[in-house]
DSSP file (Angstrom, degrees, kcal/mol; ACC not computed):
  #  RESIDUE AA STRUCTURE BP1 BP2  ACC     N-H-->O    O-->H-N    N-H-->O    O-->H-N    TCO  KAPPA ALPHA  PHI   PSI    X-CA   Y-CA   Z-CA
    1    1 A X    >>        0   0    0      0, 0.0     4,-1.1     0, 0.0     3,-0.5   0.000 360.0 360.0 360.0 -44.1   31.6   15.5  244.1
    2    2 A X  G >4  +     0   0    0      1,-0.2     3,-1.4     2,-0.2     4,-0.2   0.879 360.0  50.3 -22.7 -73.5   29.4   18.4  244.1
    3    3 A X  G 34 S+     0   0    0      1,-0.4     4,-0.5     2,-0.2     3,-0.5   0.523 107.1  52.5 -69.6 -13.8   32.1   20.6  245.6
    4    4 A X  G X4 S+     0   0    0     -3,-0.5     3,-1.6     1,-0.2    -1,-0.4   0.846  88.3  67.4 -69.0 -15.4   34.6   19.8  243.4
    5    5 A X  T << S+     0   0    0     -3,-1.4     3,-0.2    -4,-1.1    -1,-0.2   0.835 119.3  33.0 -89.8 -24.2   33.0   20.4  240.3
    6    6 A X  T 3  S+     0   0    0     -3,-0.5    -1,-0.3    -4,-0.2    -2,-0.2   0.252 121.6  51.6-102.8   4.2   33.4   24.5  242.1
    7    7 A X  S <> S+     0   0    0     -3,-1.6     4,-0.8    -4,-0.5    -2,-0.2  -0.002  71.0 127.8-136.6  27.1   36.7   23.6  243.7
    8    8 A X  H >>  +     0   0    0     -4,-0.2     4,-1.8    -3,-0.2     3,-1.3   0.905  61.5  55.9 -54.5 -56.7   38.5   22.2  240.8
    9    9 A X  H >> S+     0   0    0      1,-0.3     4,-2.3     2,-0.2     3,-0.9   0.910 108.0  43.5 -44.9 -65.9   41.9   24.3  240.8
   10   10 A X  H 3> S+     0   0    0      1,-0.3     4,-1.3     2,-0.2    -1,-0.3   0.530 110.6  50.5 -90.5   9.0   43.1   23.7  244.1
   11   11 A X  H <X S+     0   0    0     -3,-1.3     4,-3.0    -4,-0.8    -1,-0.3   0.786 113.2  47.5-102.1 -31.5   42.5   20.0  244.4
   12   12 A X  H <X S+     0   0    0     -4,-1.8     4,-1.7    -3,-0.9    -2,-0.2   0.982 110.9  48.6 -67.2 -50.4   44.1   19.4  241.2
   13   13 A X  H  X S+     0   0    0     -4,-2.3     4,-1.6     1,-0.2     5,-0.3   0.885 108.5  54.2 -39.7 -43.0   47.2   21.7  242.4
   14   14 A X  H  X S+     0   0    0     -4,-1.3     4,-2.7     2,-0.2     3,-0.4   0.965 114.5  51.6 -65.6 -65.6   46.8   19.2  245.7
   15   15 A X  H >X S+     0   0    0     -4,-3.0     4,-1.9     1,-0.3     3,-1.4   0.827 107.0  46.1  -1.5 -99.6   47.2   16.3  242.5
   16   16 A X  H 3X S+     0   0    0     -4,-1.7     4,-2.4     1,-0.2    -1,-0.3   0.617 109.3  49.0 -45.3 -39.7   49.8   17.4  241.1
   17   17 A X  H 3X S+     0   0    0     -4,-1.6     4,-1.0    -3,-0.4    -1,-0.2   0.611 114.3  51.9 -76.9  -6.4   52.4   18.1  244.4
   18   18 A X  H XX S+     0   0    0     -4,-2.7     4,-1.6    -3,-1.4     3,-0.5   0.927 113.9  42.6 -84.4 -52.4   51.5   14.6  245.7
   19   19 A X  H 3X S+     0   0    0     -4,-1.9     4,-1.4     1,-0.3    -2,-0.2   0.884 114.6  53.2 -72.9 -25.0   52.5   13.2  242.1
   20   20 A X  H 3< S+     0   0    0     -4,-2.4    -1,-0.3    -5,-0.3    -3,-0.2   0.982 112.7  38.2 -73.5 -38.5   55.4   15.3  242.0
   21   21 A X  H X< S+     0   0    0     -4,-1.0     3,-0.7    -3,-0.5     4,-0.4   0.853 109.7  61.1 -82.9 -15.1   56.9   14.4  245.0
   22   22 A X  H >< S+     0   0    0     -4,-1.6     3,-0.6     1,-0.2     4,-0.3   0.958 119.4  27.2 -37.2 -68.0   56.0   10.6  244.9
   23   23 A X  T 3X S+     0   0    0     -4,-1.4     4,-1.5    -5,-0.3    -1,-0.2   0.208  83.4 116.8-111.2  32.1   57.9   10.1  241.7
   24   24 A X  H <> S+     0   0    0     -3,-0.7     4,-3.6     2,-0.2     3,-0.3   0.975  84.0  40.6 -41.7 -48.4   60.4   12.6  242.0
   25   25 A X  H <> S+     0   0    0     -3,-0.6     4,-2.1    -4,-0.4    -1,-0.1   0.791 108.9  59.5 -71.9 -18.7   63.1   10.2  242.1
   26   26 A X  H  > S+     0   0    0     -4,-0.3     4,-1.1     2,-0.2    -1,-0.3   0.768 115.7  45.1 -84.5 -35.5   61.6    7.7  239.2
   27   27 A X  H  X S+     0   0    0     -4,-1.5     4,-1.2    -3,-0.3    -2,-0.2   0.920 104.5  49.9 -79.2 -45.2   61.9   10.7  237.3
   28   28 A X  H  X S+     0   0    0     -4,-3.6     4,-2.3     1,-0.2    -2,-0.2   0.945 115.2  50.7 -28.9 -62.7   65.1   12.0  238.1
   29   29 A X  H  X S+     0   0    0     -4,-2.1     4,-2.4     1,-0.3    -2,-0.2   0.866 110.1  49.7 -62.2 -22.5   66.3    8.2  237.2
   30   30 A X  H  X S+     0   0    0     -4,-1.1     4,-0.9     2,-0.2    -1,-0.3   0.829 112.6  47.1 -85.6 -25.9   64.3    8.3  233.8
   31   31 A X  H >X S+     0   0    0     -4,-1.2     4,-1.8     2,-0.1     3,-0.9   0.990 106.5  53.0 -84.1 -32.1   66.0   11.7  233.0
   32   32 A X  H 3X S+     0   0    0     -4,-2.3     4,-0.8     2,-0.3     5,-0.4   0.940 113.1  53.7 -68.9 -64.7   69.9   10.4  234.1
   33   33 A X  H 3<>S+     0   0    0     -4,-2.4     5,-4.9     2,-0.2     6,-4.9   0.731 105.8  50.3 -42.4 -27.2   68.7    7.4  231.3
   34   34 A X  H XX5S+     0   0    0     -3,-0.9     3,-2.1    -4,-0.9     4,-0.5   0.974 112.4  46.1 -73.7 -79.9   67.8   10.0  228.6
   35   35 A X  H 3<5S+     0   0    0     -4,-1.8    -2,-0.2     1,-0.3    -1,-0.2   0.277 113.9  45.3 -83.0  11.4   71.1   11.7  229.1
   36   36 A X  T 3<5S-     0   0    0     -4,-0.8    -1,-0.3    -2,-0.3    -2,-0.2   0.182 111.5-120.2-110.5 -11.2   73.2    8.3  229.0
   37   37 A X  T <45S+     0   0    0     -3,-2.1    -3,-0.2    -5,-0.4    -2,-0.2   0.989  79.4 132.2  51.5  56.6   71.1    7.3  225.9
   38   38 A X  S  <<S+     0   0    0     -5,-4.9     2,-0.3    -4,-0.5    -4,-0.2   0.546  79.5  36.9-103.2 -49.2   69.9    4.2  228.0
   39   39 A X        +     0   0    0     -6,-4.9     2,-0.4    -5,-0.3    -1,-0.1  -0.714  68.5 171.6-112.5 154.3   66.2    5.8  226.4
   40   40 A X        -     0   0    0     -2,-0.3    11,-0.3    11,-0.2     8,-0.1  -0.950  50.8 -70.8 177.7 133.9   65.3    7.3  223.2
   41   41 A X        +     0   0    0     -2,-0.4     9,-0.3     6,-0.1     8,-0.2   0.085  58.6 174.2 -49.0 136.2   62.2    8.5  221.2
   42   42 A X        +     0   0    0      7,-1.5     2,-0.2     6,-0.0     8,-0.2   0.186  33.9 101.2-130.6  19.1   60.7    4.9  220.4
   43   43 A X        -     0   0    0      6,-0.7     3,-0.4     3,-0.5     0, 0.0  -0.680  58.6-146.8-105.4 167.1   57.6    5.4  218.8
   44   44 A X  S    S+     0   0    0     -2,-0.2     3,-0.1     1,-0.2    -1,-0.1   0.729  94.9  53.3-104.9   4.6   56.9    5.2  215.2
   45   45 A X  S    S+     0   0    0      1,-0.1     2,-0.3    -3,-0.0    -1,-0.2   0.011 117.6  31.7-100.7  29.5   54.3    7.6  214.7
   46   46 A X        -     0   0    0     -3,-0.4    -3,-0.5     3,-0.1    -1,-0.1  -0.764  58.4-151.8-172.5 119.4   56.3   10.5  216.4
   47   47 A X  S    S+     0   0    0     -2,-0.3    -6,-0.1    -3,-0.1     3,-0.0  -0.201  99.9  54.3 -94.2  21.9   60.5   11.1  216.4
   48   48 A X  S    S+     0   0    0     -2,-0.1    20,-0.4     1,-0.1    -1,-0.1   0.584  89.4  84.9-117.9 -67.9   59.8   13.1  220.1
   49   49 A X        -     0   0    0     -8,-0.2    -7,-1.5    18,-0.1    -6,-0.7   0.006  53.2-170.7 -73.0 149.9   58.0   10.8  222.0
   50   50 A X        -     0   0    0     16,-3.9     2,-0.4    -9,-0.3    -9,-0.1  -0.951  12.6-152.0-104.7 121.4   59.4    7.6  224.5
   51   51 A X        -     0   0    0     -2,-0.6     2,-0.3   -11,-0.3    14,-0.2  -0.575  29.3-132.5 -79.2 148.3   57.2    4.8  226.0
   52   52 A X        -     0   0    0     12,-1.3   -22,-0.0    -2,-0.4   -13,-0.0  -0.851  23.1-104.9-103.9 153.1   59.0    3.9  229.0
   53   53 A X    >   -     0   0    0     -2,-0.3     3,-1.2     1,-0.1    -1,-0.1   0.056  27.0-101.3 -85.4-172.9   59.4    0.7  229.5
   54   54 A X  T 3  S+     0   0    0      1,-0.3    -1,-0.1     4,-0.0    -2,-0.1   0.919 120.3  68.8 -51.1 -37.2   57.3   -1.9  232.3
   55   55 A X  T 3  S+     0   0    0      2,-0.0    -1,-0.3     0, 0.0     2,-0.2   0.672  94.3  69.0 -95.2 -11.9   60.1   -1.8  234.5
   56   56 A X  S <  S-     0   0    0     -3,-1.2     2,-0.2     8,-0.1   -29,-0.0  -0.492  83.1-127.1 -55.1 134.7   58.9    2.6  235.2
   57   57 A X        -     0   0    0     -2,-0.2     2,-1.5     1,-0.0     3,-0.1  -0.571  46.6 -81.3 -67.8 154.9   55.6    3.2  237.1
   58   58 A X        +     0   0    0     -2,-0.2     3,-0.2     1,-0.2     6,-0.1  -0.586  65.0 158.4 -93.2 104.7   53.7    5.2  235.3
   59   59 A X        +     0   0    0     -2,-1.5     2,-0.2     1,-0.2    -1,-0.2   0.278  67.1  63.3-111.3   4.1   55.1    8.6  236.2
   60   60 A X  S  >>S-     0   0    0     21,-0.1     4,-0.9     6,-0.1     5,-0.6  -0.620  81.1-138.1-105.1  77.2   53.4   10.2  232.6
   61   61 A X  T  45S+     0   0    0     21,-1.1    24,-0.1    22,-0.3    -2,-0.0  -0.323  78.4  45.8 -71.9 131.1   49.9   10.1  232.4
   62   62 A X  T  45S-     0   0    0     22,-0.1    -1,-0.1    20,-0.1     3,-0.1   0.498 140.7 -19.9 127.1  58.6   48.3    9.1  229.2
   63   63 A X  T  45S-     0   0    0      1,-0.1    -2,-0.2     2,-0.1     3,-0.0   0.373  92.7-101.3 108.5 -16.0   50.3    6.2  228.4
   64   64 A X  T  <5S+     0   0    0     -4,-0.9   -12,-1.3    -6,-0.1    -3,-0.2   0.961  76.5 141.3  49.1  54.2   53.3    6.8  230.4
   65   65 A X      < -     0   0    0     -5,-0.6     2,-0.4   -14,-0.2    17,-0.3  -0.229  37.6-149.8-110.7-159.4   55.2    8.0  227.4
   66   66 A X        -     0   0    0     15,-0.1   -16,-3.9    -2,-0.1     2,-0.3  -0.950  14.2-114.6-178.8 155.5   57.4   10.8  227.9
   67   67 A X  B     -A   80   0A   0     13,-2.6    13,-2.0    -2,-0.4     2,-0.3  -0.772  34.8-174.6 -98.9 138.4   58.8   13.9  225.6
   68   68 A X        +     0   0    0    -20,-0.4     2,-0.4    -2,-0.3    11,-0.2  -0.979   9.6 171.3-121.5 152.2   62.8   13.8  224.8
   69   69 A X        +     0   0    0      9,-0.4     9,-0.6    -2,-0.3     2,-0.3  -0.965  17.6 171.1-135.0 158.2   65.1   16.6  222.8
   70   70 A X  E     -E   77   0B   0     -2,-0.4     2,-1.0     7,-0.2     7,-0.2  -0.736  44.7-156.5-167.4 134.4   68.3   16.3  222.8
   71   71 A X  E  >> -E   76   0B   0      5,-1.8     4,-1.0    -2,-0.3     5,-0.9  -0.784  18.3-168.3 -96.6 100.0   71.5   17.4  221.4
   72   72 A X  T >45S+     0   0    0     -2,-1.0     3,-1.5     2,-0.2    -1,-0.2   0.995  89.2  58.4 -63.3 -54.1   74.3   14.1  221.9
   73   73 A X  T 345S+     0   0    0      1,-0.3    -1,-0.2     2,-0.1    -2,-0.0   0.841 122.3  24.2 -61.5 -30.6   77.4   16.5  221.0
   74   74 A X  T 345S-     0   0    0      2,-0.2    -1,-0.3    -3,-0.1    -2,-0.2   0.420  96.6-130.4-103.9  -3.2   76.3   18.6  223.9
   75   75 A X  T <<5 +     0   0    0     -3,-1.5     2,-0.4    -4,-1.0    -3,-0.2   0.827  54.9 141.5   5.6  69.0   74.5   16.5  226.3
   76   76 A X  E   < +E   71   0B   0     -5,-0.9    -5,-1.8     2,-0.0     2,-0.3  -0.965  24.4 178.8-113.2 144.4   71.4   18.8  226.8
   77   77 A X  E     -E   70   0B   0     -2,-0.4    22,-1.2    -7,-0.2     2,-0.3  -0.967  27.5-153.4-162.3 153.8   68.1   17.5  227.0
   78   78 A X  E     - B   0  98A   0     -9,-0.6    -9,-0.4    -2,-0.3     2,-0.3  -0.996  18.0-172.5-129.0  87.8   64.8   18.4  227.5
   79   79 A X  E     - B   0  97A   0     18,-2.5    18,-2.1    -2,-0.3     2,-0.4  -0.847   3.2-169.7 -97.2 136.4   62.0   15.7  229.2
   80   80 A X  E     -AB  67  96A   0    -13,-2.0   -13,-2.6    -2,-0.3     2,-0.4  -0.994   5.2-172.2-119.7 124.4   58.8   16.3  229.3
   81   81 A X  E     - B   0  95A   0     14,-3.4    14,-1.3    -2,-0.4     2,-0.4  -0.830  31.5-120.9-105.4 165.2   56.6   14.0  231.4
   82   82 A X  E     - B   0  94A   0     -2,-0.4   -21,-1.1   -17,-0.3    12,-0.2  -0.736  26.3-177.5 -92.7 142.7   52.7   14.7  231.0
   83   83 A X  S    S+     0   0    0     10,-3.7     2,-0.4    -2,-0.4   -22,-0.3   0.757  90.4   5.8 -88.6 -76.7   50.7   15.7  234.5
   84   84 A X  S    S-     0   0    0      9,-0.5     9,-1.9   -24,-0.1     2,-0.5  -0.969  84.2-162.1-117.6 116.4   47.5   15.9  232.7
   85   85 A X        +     0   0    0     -2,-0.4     2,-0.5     7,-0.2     7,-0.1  -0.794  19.4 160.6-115.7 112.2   47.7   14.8  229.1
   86   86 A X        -     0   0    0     -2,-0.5     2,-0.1     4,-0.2    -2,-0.0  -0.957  28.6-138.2-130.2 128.7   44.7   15.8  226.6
   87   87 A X        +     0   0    0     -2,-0.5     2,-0.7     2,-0.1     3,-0.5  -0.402  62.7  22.9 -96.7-175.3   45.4   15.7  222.5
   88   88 A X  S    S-     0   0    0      1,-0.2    -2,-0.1    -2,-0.1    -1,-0.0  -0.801 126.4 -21.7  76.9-115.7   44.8   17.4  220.0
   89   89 A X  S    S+     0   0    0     -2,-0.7    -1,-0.2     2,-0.1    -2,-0.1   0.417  99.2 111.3 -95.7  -0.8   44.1   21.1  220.9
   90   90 A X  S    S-     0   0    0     -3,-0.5    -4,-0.2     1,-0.1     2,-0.1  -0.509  78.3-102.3 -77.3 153.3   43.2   20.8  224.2
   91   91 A X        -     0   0    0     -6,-0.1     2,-0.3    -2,-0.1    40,-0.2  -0.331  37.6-162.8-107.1 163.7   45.8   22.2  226.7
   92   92 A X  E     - C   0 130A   0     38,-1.0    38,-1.1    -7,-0.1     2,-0.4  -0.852   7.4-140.9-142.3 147.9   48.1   19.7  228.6
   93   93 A X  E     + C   0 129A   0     -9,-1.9   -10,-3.7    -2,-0.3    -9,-0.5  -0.989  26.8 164.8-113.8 150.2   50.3   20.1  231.9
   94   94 A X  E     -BC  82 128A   0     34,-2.4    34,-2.5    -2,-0.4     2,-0.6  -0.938  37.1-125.7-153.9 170.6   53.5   18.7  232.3
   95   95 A X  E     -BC  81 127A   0    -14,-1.3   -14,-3.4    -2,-0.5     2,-0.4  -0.978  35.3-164.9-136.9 120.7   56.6   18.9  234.4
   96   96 A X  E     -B   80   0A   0     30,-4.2     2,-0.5    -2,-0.6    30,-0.5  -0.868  13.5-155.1-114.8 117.9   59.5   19.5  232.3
   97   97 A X  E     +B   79   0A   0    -18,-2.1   -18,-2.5    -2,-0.4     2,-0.3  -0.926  22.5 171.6-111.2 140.6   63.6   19.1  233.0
   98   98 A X  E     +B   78   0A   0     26,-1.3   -20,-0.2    -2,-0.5   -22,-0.0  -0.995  34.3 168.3-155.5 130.3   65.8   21.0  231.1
   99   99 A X        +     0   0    0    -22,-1.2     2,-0.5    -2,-0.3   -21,-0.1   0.033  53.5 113.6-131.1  31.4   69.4   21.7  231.1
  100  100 A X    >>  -     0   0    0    -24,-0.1     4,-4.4     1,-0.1     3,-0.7  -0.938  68.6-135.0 -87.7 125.2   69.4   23.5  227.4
  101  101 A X  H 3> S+     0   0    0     -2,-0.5     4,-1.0     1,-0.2    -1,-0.1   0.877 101.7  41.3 -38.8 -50.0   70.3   27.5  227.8
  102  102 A X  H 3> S+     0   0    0      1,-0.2     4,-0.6     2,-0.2    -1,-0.2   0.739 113.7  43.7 -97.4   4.1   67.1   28.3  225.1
  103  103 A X  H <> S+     0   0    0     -3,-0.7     4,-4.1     2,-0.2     5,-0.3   0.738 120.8  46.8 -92.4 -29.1   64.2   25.9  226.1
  104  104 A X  H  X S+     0   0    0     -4,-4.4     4,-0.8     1,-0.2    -2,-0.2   0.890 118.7  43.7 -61.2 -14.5   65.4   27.2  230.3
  105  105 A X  H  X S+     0   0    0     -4,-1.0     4,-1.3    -5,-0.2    -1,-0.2   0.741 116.0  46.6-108.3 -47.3   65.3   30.9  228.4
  106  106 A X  H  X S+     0   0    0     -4,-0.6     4,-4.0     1,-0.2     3,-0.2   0.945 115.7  45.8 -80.8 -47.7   61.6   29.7  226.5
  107  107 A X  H  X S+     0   0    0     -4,-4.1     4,-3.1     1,-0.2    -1,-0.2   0.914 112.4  49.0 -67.6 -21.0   60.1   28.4  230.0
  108  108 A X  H  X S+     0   0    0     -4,-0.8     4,-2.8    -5,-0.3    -1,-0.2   0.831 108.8  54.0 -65.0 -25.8   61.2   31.5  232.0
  109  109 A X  H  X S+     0   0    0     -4,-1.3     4,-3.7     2,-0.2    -2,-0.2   0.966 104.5  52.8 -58.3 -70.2   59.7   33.3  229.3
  110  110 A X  H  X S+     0   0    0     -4,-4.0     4,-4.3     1,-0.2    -2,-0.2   0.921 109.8  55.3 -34.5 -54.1   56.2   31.3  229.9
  111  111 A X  H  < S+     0   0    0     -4,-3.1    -2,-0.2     1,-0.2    -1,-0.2   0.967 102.7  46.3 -68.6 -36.0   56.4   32.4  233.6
  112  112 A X  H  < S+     0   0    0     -4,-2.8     3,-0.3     1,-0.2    -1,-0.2   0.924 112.6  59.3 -71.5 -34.9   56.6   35.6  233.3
  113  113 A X  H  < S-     0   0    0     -4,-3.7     2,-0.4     1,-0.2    -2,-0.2   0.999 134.6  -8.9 -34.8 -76.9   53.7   35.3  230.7
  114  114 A X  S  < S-     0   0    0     -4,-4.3     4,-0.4     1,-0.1    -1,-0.2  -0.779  70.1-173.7-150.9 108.9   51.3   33.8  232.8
  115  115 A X  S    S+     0   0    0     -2,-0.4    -1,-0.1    -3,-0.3    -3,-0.1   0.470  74.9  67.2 -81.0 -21.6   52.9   32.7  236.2
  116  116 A X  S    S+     0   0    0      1,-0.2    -1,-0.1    -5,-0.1    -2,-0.1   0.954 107.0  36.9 -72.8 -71.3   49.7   30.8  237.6
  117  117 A X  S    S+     0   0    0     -7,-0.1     2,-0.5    -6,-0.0    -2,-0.2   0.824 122.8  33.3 -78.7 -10.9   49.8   28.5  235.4
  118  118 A X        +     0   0    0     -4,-0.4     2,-0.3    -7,-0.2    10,-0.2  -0.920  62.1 147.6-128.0 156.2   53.5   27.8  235.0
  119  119 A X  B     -D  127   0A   0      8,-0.9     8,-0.8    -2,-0.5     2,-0.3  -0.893  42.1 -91.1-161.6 168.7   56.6   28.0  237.5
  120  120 A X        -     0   0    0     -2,-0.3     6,-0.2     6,-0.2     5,-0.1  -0.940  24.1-175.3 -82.0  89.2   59.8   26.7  238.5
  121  121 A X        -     0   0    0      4,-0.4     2,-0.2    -2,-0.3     5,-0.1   0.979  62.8 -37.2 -57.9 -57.7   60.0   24.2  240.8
  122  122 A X  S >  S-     0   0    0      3,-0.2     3,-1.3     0, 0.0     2,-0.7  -0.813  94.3 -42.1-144.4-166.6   63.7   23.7  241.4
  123  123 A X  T 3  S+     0   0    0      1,-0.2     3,-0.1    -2,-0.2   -24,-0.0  -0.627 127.1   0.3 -55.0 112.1   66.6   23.9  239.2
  124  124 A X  T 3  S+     0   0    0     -2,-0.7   -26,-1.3     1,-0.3     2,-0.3   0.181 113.2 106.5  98.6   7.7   66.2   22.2  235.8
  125  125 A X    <   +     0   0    0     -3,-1.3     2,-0.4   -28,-0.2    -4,-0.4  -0.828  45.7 168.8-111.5 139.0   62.7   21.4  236.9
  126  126 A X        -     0   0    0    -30,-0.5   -30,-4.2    -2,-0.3     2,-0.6  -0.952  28.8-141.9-168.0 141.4   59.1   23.4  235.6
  127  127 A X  E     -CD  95 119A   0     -8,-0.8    -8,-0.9    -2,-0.4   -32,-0.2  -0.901  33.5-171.1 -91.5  89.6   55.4   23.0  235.7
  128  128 A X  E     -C   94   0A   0    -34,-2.5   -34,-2.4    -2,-0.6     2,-0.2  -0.630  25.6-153.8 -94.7 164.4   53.9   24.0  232.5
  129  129 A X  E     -C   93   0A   0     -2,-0.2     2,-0.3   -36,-0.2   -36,-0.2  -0.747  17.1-166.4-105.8 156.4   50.4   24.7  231.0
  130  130 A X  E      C   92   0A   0    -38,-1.1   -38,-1.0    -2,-0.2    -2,-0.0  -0.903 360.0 360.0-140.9 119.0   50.1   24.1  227.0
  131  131 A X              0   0    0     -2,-0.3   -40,-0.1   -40,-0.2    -1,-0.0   0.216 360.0 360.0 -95.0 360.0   46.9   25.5  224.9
């Protein structure tokens, strides 16, 4: 425990590419549900957010809820699942799919800001940081 407490970064990076590749595909399936409008923000304190239902693993942490936008006329949409989920003002990471022209335009944007904390994974796909 010691050595983490000095070795924080890379065991959380270590985290995060085992969760990502675990539940790529549960994620994949959750975003293919978004864009069929199978799922839809479902909370009442929030017009963003979805709880996924039992039949998901919990492939959000902090609830297993999950961020949607979407445009129906166009079908573009925006998911956000939480990596590591803290509220308020505290900074958050998340792995994000996007097939809209200005949020792919806003996250390239992010990397070139500050490229440690944020990337591209694959196409439609990004690791962000949020303060």
């Amino acid at each position: 425990m010691f050595l983490l407490t000095f070795f924080r970064q890379p065991v959380n990076q270590i985290i995060e590419k085992v969760d990502w590749l675990i539940f790529y595909n549960k994620r994949t399936e959750v975003v293919e549900k978004v864009k069929n409008g199978e799922l839809k923000p479902n909370v009442s304190w929030n017009g963003w957010v979805c709880e996924l239902p039992y039949e998901f693993p919990v492939i959000s942490n902090g609830g297993n809820d999950i961020g949607i936008s979407k445009n129906d006329s166009t079908n573009e949409v925006t998911v956000t699942f939480w990596v590591f989920r803290n509220f308020f003002s505290a900074p958050s990471t998340h792995f994000v799919y996007t097939n809209r022209p200005e949020d792919i335009k806003y996250y390239n944007e992010l990397i070139e800001r500050n490229p440690d904390e944020n990337w591209k994974i694959e196409e439609n796909w990004f690791r962000t940081f949020h303060e």
